[in-house]
N, C-alpha and C positions, 0 to 999 in steps of 0.2 A: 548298701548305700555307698554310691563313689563321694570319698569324703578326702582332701589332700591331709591332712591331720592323723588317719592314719599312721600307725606305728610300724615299721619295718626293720627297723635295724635290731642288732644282737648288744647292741652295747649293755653290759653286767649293769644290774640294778644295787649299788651299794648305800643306797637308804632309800626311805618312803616318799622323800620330798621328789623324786623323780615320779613315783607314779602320781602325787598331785601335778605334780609340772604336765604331765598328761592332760589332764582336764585343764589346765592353768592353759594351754596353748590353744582349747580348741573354742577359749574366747574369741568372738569377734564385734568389729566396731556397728551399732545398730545401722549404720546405712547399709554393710555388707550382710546384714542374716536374707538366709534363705530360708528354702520351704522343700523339706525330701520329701518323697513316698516310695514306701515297698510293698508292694500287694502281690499276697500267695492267693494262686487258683488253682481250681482242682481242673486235673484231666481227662478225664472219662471216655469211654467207651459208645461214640453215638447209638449202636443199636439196644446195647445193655442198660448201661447204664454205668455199669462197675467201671473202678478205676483202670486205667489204662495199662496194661504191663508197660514194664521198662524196657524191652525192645522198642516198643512203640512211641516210646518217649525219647529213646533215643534215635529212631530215626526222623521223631520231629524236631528234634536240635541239630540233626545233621541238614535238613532242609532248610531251614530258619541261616543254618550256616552260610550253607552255600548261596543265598541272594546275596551276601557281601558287605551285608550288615555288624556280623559278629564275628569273633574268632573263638575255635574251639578252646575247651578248658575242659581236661582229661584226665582221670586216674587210673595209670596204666593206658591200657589199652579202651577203656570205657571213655564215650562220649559223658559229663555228668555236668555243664553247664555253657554257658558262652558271654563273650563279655564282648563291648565292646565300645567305644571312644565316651559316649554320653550314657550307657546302658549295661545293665547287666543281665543276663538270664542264671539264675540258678534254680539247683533243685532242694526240696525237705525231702527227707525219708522214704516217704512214701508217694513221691516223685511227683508231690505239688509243683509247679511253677511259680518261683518266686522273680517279679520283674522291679528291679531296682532302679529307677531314673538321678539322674544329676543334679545336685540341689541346686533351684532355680532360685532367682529372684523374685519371682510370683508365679502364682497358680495357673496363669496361661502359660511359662515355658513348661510346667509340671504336663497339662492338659497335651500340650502340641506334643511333647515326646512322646505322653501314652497310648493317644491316637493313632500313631504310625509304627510305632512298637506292637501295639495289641494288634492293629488291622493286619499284620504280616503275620503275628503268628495264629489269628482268626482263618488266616487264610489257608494258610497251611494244615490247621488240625482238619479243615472240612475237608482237603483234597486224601489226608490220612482216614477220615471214618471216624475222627474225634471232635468231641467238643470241650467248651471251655466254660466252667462255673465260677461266679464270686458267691462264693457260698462258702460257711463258716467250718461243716461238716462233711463227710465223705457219706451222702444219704444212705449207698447200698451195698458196698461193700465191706465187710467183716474184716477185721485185723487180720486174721491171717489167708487171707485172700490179698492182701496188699503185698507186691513186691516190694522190697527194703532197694530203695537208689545202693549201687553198688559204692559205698564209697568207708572207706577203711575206719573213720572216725566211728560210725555206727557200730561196726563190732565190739568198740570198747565202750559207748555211750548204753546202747541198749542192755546189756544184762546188767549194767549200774542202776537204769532204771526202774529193775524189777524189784530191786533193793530199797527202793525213796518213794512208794508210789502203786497205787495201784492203777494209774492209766500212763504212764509214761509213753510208753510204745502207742497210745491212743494218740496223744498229743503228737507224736512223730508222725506218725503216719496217718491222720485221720482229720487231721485239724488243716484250716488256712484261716488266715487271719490279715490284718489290715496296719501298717505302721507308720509313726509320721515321726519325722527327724525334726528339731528344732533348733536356734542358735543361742545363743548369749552371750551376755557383755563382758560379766565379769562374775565370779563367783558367788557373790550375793544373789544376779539377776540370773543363773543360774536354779540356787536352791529355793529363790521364790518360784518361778518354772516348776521345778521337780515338785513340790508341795501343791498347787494346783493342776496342775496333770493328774497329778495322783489322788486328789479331792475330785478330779473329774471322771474317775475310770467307773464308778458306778452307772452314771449319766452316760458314757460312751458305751458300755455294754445294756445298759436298757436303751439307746436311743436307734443303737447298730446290733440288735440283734438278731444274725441270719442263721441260727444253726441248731432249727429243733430235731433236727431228722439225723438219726443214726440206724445203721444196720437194719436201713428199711423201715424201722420206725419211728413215730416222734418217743421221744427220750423225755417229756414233762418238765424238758426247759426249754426255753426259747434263747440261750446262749449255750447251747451243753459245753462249748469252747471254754468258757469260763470255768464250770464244772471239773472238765478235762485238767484244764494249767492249774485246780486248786490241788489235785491228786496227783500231783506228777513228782515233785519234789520243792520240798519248803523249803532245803536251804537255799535255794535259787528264783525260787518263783512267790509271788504274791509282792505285798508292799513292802516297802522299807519304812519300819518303824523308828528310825533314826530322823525320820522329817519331824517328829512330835518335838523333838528338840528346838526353839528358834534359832537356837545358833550355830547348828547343823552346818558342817561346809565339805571339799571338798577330801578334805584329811579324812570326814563321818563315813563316806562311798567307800576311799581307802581300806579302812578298815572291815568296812561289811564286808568287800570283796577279799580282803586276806584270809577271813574264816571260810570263805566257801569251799569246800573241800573240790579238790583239781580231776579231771576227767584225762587229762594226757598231756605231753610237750609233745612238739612236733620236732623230730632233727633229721636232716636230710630227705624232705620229704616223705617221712613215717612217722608215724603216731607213738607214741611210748606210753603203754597202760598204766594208768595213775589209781588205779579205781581199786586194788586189792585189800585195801581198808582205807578210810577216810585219812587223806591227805591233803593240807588247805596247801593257798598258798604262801601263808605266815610262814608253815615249816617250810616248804621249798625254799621260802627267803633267806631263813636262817640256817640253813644248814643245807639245801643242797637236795640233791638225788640221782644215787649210779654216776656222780663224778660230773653233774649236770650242774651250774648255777644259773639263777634264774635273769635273764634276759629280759629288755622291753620288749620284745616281738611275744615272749613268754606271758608277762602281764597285759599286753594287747588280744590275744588268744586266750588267755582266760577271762577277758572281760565280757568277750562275744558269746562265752557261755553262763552267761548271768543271766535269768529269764525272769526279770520283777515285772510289774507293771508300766514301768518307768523305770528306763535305765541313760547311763553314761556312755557310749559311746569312740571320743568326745562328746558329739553334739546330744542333746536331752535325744532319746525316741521313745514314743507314746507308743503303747503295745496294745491295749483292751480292743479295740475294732473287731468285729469277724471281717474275713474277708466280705465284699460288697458286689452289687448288679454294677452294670456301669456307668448308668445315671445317678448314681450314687460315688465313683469312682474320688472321688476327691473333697467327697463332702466332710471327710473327717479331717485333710487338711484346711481346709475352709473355714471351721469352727473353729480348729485350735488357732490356725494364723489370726482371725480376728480377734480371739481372746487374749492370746499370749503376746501380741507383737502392739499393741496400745493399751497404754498405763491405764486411761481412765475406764475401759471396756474390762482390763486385768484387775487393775482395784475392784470395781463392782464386781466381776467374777464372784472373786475370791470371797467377797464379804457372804456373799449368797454360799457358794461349795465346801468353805470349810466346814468341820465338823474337830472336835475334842481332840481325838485320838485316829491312831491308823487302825483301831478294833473298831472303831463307828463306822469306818469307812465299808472295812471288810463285812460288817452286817451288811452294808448298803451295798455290795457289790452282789453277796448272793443274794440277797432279795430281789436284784434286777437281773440275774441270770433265769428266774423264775416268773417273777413277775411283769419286763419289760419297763415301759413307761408309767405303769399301777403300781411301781413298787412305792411304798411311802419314802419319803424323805422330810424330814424335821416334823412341820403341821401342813403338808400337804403332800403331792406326787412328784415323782421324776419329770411327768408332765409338765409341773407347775417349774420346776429348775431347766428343761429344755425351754419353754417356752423365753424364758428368763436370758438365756444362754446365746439362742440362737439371737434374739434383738441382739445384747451385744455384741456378738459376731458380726454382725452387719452395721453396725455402728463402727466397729474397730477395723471394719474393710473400707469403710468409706472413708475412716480418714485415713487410713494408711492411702488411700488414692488421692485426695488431697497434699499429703505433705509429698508425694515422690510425685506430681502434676500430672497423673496420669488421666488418660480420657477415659479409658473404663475400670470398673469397681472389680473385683472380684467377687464380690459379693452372688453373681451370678450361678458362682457353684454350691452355693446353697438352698436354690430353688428345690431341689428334691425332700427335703426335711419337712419342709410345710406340712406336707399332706401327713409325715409319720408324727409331726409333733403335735396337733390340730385333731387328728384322728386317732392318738395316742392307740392305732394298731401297727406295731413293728412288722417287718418285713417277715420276722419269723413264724406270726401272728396270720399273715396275708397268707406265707405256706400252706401253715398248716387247713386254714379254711378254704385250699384247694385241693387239698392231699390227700383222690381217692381213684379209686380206678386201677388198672392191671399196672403190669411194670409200666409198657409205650405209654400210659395216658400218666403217669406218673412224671416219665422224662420230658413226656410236650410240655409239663405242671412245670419242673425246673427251668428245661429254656426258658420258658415265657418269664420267669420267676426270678432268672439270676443269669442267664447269657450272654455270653459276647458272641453276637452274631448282629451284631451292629452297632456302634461304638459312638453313642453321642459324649459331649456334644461336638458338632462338628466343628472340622480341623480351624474351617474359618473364625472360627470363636477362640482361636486361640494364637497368642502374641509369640514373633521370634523373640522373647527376650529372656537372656541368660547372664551370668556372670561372664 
């Protein structure tokens, strides 16, 4: 996510009040919140199916290059993402496509960038013999049939995650998933954010979820993504039990993030292994390592390896989504902007999503990694809290178009939900009840299922309007 809040400088961190001052700056006034998305897609192999080697991925960033859209972004000699003025392409592990857009002002400038972003690299994987899934899971290909993206971080991340976990390297390489950036005003408006996001992740993985199909089979979830990030590594992934507090603030992140023990500093462009026994960044702060003190670009680099549900950023970003088809592509910004961004659609939210504790939540989250929109929740279903969710979402789009006098609602990119919340059958659900036939009738099953080979809604549905 191109964010200007980002942290880049070296300057020594001599107390903790600088890393609140972090969060503390990436406040902003409600007339300026935006609305990010980053959405990972898998790469695949048109005739097979299996993921794409990284040659081939690298020479589809070399082509996406050269129209003059992006500039390279290299380690060493490897091609391994591209950036460029409103956009970014990067890669995960196992050479997902992660496309990053410019927090807009609303969902149309979101929409206009992804449209013209995705139709170029649409266009390019078909003239390669690849195609392009929003799908949550890697259906067919085995871990170690996945080429590892060359990039030097992974050498020291992956044999740490055989230590924390027993799917770490799954979640690297196997997973893509769906993110929404959010703003706030002020630290209060903030950790109420953070505690319903994270009241909402059960609801967004039963409502989005695309990823029952692993190594060829269904896996007896219909989120196995979810599955995946609970076995990966606890000191970093799942909820922050620190929201149970009401008085939770930005010093609470602080601290959760000082215990999480550190994967590496970067100096001069190389990684320096942090992993040979658990080392947070408490001790880093206080004391050092190999002659090294801890820097802001050091606590901005260990922030990005924090994997909760909800994390800081600066800005809030919402994690549970699988990746999505692409009439789906923004439907998870859609929801949270209507909920998150008016009081009275936020207040009812919340009254309906909370729940006691972050242990209620976590039953309620694997209950809908399994169960979808049938998972219970309080005295009914997930069903009955999407149903609940999405009116407000459309209530809290329509005014947000009202007070900034716009002609049209956003409310528009929530048209695809209807049929999953009404029909309470999830995309993962629609899969699997087409999910037979040889390999070829399996990958016609995915295009038709989760493909971008055609990229609604069209361009004309969406506004030039940006910060």
């Amino acid at each position: 996510m191109l964010t200007p809040h980002k942290i880049k400088d070296d300057a020594l961190i001599t107390s903790r009040d600088q890393l609140i001052h972090f969060f503390t700056a990436g406040a902003r006034p409600e007339t300026e919140w935006g609305i990010g998305a980053e959405m990972e897609m898998l790469v695949l192999d048109a005739k097979t199916g299996e993921a794409a080697k990284f040659s081939r991925i690298e020479t589809l960033l070399a082509a996406l290059a050269k129209a003059g859209d992006w500039q390279d972004l290299r380690e060493g000699s490897r091609l391994i993402g591209l950036q460029g003025q409103h956009s970014s392409i990067t890669l995960e592990p196992g050479g997902q496509f992660e496309l990053s857009g410019r927090l807009c002002i609303d969902l149309f400038c979101n929409c206009r960038d992804f449209n013209q972003h995705i139709a170029k690299v649409v266009d390019a994987c078909k003239k390669l013999g690849l195609i392009l899934l929003g799908l949550g899971t890697q259906p067919f290909s085995r871990l170690n049939e996945i080429e590892w993206a060359p990039k030097s971080r992974y050498d020291i991340m992956v044999p740490y995650m055989q230590k924390t976990g027993d799917m770490g390297q799954r979640m690297m390489k196997q997973s893509a998933g769906f993110q929404v950036n959010l703003d706030f005003s002020d630290e209060a408006d903030c950790m109420r954010k953070l505690r319903l996001a994270q009241a909402l992740a059960p609801l967004l993985y039963g409502l989005f979820a695309n990823s029952p199909i692993m190594d060829g089979q269904p896996t007896g979830f219909l989120t196995t993504r979810g599955e995946i990030w609970s076995r990966t590594d606890p000191d970093r992934t799942g909820l922050l039990p620190f929201l149970d507090n009401p008085d939770a603030g930005f010093a609470d992140y602080v601290e959760y993030a000082l215990d999480v023990p550190m994967y590496f500093l970067s100096r001069k462009g190389e990684y320096l292994d942090l992993t040979q026994r658990p080392f947070t960044f408490r001790e880093f702060l206080d004391s050092g390592h190999a002659g090294h003190q801890a820097t802001m670009s050091d606590g901005d680099l260990h922030l990005s390896t924090l994997f909760p549900e909800v994390r800081l950023r600066p800005q809030i970003e919402v994690r549970s989504a699988d990746s999505l088809p692409p009439h789906l592509v923004l439907a998870v910004a859609a929801l949270l902007k209507g909920l998150m961004y008016d009081k009275e659609s936020f207040q009812t939210a919340w009254e309906y999503c909370q729940l006691d504790s972050t242990a209620e939540i976590e039953i309620a989250c694997r209950n809908a990694w399994r169960q979808g929109l049938h998972a219970p929740w309080k005295d009914g279903t997930l069903q009955d809290l999407a149903r609940i969710c999405l009116a407000l979402a459309r209530n809290g789009l329509d005014q947000q178009k009202s007070r900034k006098c716009q002609e049209r609602s956003e409310c528009h990119f929530l048209k695809g939900l209807d049929t999953l919340v009404e029909g309470s059958v999830t995309l993962a659900e629609q899969l699997l009840q087409n999910w037979q036939g040889d390999r070829q009738e399996k990958i016609k099953i995915l295009i038709a299922h989760c493909g971008f080979f055609d990229i609604p809604p069209k361009p004309a549905d969406c506004a030039e309007t940006q910060f």
